[in-house]
C-alpha positions, 0 to 999 in steps of 0.5 A: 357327479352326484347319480340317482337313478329312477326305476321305472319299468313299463312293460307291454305284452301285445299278443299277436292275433291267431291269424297272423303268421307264427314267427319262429322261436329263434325271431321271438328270441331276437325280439326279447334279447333286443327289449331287454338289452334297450331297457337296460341300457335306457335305465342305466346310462349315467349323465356325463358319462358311461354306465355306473356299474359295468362289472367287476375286474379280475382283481382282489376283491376289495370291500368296505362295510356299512352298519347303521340302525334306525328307528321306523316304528312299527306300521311305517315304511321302508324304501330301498334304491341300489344300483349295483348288488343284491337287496335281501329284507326280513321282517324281525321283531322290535321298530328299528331298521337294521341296515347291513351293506357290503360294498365291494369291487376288484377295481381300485379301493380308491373306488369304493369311496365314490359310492355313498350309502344315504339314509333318510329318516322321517317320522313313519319313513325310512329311505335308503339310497345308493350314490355313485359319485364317480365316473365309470366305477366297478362298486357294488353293494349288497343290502341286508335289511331287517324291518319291522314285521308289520311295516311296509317295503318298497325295494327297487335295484337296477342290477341285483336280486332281490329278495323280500321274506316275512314282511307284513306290510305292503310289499313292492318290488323291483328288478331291471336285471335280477330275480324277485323272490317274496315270501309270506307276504301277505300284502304283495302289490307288484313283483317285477323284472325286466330280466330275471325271474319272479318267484312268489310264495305264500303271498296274499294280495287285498285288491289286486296283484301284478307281477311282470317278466320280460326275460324270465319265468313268472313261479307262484305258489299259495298265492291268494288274491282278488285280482292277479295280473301276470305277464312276461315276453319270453318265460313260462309262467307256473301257478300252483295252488293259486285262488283268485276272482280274476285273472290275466295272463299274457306271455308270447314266448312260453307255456301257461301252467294253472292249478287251483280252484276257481271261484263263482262268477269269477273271470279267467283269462290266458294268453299264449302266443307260442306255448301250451296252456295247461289248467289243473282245476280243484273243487266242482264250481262249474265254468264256461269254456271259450278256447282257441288253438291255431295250431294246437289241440284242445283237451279236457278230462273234465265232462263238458257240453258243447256249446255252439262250434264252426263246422271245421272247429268242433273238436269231436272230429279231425280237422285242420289247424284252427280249432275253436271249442265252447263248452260248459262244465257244471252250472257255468258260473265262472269264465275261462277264456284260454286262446293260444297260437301254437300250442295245446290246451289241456284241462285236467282234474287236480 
């Protein structure tokens, strides 16, 4: 029985409305655990049979290694599937791929010849596969891949890690259950993971960038990008010396952490459902405020005036829960749009 499985990963982050009740954290909780366990089993069920890969025994380790090079070319692409097992990329000199795997399991070694490593080459493209052809195996692969520094990868594992440094290129990479960690790529197109974390660094994006959570934090750091669209379910999110023209985050469960600059007429939109929404700000371009905290404060160290607010809202005076705030800092010019349902809002100077 020959096995590929496709990746695709939808996710959706509906953030409840400020009038809803709040569930508790433990619901939120049962909800994310529940996503996470539907897409994973929707996307690792095997026809004919159970799942590829459902752990490893407690036997011996038993291992099998594969070594192959491969002419790509400098501007070309590489794609990566696995199933089962780690994928770590480097950009390096020269125009070949070199591909490094070690398959292994501590079930019978018998096992390890039931997965085949296949290698597609095509002028400018080269594809790497992994096939489970056997029924209930307990094999992984870990990948270790150099590539032309200048060429472009596309890297998608079901149950694994991956890892992509140094590549020049477009960067795409993929995750059901593993951590995405990039850095120094300066074309980064989409970082995501069902359940793991996502950690950028040093990632530069020529249109627009997205990257997506379901149980895990999002982290990026020295990210530059026209447009930045980030989400997760159940996770933090945390950007440190970030510079884009536009930006979306939404996450139900977890705080929103920003520091940078804004830029001139650009757009900043954050949605929390259950976290506080933190905002360092470098640089003096002026921006117009419009924050909403169901239950939660909103606080800024930075001298705004204030615009138009309901009796009941205006942030000057104690009130009850509810607090809605528009105000203006400097000429206005970029837009900040921060809504949460149970947490703070606090604007600092970096």
């Amino acid at each position: 029985m020959l096995t590929r499985l496709p990746i695709v990963v939808t996710l959706t982050l509906v953030a409840a409305p400020l009038a809803a009740q709040d569930p508790s954290e433990r619901d939120l909780r049962d909800v994310v655990r529940e996503q996470v366990r539907e897409v994973v089993r929707d996307h690792t069920e095997v026809r004919g049979g159970p799942r590829a890969y459902q752990g490893r025994e407690r036997g011996p380790e038993q291992t099998e290694r594969f070594s192959r090079k491969v002419r790509l070319g400098r501007d070309g692409r590489f794609t990566i599937e696995n199933i089962a097992g780690d994928i770590t990329v480097t950009g390096g000199s020269g125009d070949e791929v070199s591909i490094e795997a070690v398959k292994r399991t501590r079930g019978d070694r018998s096992q390890l010849g039931t997965v085949q490593i296949l290698v597609d080459e095509r002028p400018g493209r080269v594809e790497v596969r992994t096939n489970h052809t056997g029924r209930n195996d307990r094999v992984a692969v870990d990948y270790t891949v150099t590539v032309p520094t200048s060429a472009g990868v596309d890297a998608k594992s079901v149950s694994g890690n991956v890892k992509i440094t140094a590549v020049q290129g477009v960067v795409r990479a993929e995750a059901i259950s593993g951590n995405i960690t990039t850095a120094s790529t300066p074309k980064l197109e989409a970082a995501k993971s069902v359940s793991g974390d996502v950690n950028l660094t040093d990632a530069t994006a020529d249109a627009d960038l997205n990257a997506s959570s379901v149980s895990g934090l999002i982290r990026a750091r020295g990210l530059r990008a026209r447009s930045l669209e980030l989400g997760t379910v159940s996770g933090d999110v945390v950007l440190s010396d970030v510079a884009c023209t536009r930006l979306a985050v939404r996450s139900v469960s977890g705080s929103v952490e920003y520091s940078g600059a804004l830029a001139k007429t650009g757009r900043y939109d954050i949605n929390s459902h259950s976290g506080t929404i933190r905002l360092a700000l470098a640089g003096d371009v002026g921006f117009e405020l419009s924050a909403t905290s169901f239950s939660g404060s909103i606080r800024s160290e930075l001298p705004m005036t204030l615009g138009p607010t309901s009796s009941r809202n205006d942030r000057r005076r104690p009130g009850p829960p509810g607090h809605s705030t528009h105000a203006v800092f400097g000429d206005g010019s970029a837009a900040l749009v921060i809504r949460t349902f149970s947490g703070d809002i606090v604007i600092t100077k970096r």
